[in-house]
MMTF fields as JSON, N, C-alpha, C and O atoms, coordinates in Angstrom:
{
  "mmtfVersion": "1.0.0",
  "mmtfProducer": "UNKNOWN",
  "numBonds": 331,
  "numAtoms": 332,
  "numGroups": 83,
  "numChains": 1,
  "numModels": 1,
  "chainsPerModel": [1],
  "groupsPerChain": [83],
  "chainIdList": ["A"],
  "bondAtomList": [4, 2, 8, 6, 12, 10, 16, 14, 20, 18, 24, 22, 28, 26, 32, 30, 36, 34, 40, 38, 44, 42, 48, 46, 52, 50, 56, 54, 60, 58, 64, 62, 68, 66, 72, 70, 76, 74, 80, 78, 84, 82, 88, 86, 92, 90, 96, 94, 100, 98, 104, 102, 108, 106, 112, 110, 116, 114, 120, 118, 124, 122, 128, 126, 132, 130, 136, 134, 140, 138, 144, 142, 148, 146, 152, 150, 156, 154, 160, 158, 164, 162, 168, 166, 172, 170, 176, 174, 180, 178, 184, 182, 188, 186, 192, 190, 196, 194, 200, 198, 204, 202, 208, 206, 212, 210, 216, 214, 220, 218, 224, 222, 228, 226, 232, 230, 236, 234, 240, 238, 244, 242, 248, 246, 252, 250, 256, 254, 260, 258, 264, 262, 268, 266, 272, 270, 276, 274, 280, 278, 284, 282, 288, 286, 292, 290, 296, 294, 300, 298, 304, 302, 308, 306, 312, 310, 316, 314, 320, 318, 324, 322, 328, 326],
  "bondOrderList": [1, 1, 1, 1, 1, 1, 1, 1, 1, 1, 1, 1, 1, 1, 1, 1, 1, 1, 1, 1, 1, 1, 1, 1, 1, 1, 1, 1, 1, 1, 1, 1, 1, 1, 1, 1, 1, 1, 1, 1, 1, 1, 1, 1, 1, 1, 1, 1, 1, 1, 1, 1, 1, 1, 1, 1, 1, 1, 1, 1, 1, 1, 1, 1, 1, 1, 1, 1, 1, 1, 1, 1, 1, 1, 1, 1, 1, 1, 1, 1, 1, 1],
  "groupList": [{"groupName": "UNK", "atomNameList": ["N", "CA", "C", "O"], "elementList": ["N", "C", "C", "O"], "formalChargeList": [0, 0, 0, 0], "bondAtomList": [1, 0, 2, 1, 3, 2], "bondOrderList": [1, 1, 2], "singleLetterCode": "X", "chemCompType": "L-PEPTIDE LINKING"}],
  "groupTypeList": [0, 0, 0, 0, 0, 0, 0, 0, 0, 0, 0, 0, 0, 0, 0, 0, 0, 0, 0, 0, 0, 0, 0, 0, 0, 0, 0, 0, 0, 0, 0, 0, 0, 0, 0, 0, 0, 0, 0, 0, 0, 0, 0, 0, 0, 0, 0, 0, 0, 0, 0, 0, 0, 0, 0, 0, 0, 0, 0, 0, 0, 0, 0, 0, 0, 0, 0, 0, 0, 0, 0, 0, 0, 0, 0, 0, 0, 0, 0, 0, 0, 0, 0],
  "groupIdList": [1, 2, 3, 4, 5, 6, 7, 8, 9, 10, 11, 12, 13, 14, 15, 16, 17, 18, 19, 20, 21, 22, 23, 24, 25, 26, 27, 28, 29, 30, 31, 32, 33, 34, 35, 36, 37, 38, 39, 40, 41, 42, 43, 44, 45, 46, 47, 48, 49, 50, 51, 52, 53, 54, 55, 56, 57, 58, 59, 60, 61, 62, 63, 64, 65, 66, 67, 68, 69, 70, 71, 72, 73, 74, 75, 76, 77, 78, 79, 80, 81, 82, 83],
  "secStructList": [7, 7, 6, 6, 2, 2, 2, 2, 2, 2, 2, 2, 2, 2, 2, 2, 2, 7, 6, 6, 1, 7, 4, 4, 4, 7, 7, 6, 6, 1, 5, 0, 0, 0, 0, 0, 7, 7, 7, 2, 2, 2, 2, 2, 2, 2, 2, 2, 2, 2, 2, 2, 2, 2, 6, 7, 7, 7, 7, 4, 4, 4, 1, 1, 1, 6, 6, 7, 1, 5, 2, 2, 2, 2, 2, 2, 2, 2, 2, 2, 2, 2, 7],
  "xCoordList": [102.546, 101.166, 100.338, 100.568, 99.354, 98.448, 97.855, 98.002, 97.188, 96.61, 95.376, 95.011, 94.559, 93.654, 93.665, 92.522, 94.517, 94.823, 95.192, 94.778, 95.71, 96.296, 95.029, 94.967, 93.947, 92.518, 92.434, 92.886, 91.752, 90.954, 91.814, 91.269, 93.014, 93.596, 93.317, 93.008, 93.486, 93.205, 91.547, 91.036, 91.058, 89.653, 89.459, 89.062, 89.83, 90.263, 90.555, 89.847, 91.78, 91.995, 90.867, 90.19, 90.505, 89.206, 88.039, 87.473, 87.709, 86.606, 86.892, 86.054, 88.555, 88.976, 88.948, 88.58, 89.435, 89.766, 88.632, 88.331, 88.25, 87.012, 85.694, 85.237, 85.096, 84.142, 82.744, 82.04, 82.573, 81.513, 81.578, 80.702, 82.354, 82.378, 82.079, 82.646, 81.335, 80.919, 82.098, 82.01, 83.175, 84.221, 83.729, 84.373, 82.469, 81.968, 81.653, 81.483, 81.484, 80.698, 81.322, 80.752, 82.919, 83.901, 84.069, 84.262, 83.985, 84.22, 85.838, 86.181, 86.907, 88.341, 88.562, 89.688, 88.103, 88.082, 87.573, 88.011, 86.667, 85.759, 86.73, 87.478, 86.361, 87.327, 87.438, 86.548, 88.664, 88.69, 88.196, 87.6, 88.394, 88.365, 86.445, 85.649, 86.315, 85.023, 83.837, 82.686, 84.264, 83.163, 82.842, 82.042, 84.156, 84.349, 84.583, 84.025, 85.136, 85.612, 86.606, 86.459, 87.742, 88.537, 89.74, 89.848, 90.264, 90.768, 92.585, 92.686, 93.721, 94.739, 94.779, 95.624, 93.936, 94.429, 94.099, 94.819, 93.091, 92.607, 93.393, 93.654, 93.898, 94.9, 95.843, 96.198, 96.427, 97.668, 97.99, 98.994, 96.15, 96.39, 96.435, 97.018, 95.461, 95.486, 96.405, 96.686, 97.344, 98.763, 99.664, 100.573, 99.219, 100.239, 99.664, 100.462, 98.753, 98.05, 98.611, 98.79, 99.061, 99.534, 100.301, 100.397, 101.505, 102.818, 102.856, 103.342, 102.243, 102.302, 101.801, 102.371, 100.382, 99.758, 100.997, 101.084, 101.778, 102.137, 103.484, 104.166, 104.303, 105.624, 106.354, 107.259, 105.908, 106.46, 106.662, 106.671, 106.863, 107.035, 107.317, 108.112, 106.466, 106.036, 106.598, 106.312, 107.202, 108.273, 107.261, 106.072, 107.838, 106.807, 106.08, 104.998, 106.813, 106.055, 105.129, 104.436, 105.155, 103.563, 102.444, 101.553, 102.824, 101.779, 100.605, 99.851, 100.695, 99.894, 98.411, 98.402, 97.389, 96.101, 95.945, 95.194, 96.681, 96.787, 97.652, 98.101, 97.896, 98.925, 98.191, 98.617, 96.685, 96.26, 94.628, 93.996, 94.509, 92.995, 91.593, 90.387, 92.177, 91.179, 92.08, 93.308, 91.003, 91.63, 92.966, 94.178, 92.337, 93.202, 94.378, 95.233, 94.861, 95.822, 97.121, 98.342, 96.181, 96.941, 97.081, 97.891, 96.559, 96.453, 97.829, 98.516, 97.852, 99.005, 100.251, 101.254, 100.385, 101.463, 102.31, 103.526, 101.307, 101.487, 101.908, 102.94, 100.968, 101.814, 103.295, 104.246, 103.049, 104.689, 105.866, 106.806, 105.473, 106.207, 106.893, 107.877, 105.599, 106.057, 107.09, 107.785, 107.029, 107.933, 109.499, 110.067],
  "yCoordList": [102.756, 103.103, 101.816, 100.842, 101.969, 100.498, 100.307, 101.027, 99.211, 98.939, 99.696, 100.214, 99.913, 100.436, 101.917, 102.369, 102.758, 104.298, 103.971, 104.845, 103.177, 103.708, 103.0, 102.941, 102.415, 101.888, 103.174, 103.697, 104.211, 105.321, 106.179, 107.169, 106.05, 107.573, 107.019, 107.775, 105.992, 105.547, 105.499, 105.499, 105.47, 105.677, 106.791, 107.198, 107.529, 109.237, 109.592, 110.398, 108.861, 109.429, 108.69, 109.36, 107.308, 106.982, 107.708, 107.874, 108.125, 109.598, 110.503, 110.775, 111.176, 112.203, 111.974, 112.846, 110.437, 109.922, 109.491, 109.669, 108.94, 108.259, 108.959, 108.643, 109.76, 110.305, 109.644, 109.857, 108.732, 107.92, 106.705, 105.841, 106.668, 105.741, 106.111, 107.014, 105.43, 106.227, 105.493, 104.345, 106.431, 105.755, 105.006, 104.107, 105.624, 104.747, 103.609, 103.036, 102.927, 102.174, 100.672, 99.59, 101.188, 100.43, 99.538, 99.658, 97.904, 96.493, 96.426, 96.266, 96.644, 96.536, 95.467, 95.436, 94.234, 92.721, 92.678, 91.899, 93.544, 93.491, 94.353, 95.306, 93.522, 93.4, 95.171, 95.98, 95.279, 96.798, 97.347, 98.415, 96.438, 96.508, 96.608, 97.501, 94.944, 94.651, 95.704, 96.014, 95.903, 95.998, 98.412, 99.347, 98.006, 99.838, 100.428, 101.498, 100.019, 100.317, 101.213, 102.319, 100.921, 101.491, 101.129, 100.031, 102.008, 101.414, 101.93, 102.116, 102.126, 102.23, 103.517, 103.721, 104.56, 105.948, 106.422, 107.384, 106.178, 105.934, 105.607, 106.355, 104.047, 103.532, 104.386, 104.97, 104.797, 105.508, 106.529, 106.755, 107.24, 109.186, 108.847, 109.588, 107.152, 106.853, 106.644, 107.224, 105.562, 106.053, 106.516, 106.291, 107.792, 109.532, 110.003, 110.57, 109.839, 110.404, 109.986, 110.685, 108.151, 107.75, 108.032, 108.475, 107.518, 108.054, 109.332, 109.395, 110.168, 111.487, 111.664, 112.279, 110.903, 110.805, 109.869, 110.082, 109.04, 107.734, 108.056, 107.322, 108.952, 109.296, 107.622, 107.083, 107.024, 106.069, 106.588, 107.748, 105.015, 104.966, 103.776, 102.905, 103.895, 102.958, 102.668, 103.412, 101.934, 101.183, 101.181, 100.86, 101.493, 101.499, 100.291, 100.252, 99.163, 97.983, 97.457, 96.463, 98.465, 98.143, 99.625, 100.191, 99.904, 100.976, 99.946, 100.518, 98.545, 98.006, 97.418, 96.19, 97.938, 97.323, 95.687, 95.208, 95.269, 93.846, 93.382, 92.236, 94.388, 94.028, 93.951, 93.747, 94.241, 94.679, 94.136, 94.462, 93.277, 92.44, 93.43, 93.359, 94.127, 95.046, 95.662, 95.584, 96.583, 98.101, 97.065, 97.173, 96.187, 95.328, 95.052, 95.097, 94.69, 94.459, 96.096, 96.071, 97.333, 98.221, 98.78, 99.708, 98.539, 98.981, 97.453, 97.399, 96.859, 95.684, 96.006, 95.407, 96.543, 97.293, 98.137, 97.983, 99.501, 100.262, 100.067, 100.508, 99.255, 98.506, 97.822, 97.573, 97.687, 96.916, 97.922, 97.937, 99.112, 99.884, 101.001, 101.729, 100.55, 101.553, 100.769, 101.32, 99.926, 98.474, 98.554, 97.572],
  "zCoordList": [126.898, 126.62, 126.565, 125.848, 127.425, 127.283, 125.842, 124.855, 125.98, 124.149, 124.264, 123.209, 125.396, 125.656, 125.386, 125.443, 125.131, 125.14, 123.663, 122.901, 123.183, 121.236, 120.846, 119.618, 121.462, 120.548, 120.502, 119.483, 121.731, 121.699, 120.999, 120.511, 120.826, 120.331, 118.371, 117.45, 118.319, 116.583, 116.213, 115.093, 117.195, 116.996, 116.64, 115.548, 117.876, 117.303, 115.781, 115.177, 115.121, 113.867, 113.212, 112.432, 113.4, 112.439, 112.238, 111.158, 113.306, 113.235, 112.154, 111.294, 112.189, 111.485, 110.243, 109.455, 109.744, 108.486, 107.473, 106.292, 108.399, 107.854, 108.248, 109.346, 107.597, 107.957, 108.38, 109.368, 107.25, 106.908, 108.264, 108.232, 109.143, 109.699, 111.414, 112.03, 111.822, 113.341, 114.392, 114.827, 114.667, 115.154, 116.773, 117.314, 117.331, 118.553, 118.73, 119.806, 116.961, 117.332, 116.476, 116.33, 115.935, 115.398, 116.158, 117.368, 115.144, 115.434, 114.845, 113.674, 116.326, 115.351, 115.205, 114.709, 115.349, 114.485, 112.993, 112.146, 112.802, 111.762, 110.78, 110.997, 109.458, 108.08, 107.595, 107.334, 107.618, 107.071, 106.166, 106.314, 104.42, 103.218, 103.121, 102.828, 103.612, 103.751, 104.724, 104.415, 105.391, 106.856, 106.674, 106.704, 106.519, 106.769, 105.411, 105.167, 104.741, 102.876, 103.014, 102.494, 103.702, 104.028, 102.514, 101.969, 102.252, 100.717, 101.17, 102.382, 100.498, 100.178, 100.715, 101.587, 100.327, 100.508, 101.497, 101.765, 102.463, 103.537, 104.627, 105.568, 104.414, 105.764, 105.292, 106.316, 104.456, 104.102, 105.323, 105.999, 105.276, 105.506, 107.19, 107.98, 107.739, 108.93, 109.448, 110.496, 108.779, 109.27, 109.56, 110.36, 108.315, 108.517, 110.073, 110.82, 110.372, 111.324, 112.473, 113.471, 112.256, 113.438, 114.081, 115.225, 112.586, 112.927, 114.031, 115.161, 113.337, 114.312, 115.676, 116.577, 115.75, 117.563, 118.364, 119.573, 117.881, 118.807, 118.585, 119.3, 117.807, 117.931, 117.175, 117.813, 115.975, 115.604, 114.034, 113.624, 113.094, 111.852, 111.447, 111.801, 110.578, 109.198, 108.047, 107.109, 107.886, 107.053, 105.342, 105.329, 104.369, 103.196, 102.919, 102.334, 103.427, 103.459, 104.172, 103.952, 105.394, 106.524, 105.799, 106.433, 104.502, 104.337, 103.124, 102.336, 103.228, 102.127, 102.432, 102.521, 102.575, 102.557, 103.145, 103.994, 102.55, 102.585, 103.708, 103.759, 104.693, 105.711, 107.126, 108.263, 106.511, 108.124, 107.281, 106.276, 108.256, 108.111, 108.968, 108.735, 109.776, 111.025, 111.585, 111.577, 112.308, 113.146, 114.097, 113.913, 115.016, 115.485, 115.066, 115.951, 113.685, 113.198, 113.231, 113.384, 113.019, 113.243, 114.569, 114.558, 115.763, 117.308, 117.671, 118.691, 117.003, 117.472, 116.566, 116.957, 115.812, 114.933, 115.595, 115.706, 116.264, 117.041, 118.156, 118.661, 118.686, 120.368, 120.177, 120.919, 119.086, 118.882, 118.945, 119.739, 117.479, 117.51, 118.978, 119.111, 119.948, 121.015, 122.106, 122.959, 121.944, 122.67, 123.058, 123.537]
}
């Protein structure tokens, strides 16, 4: 899967997850915590989400806030996991 198809498909769940956030118009460099207020329970439910679109899984230790600086950091997680 290119990196280009798991941006749009996580954009996808950012729409779903994040309501407040206009997934068109997401800077995935731009600070998660900071930029979007994306908190713990949030990346959590985004990741449940992932897991499930991309056929992977998330180790309890890639489920921590502090593991992922931007959307970027989780679209390169993912690309990894599909590897």
């Amino acid at each position: 899967m290119e990196k280009t198809e798991i941006k749009d498909k996580l954009l996808e769940i950012i729409g779903e997850e994040l309501p407040d956030v206009d997934a068109a118009s997401v800077d995935t460099t731009a600070s998660l915590a900071d930029d979007y207020g994306v908190d713990s329970v949030s990346l959590i439910r985004m990741i449940v989400d992932a897991e499930a679109a991309f056929d992977v899984k998330f180790d309890d230790r890639e489920l921590a806030l502090n593991k992922y600086e931007s959307f970027d950091d989780v679209i390169d997680t993912i690309e990894k996991k599909l590897q």
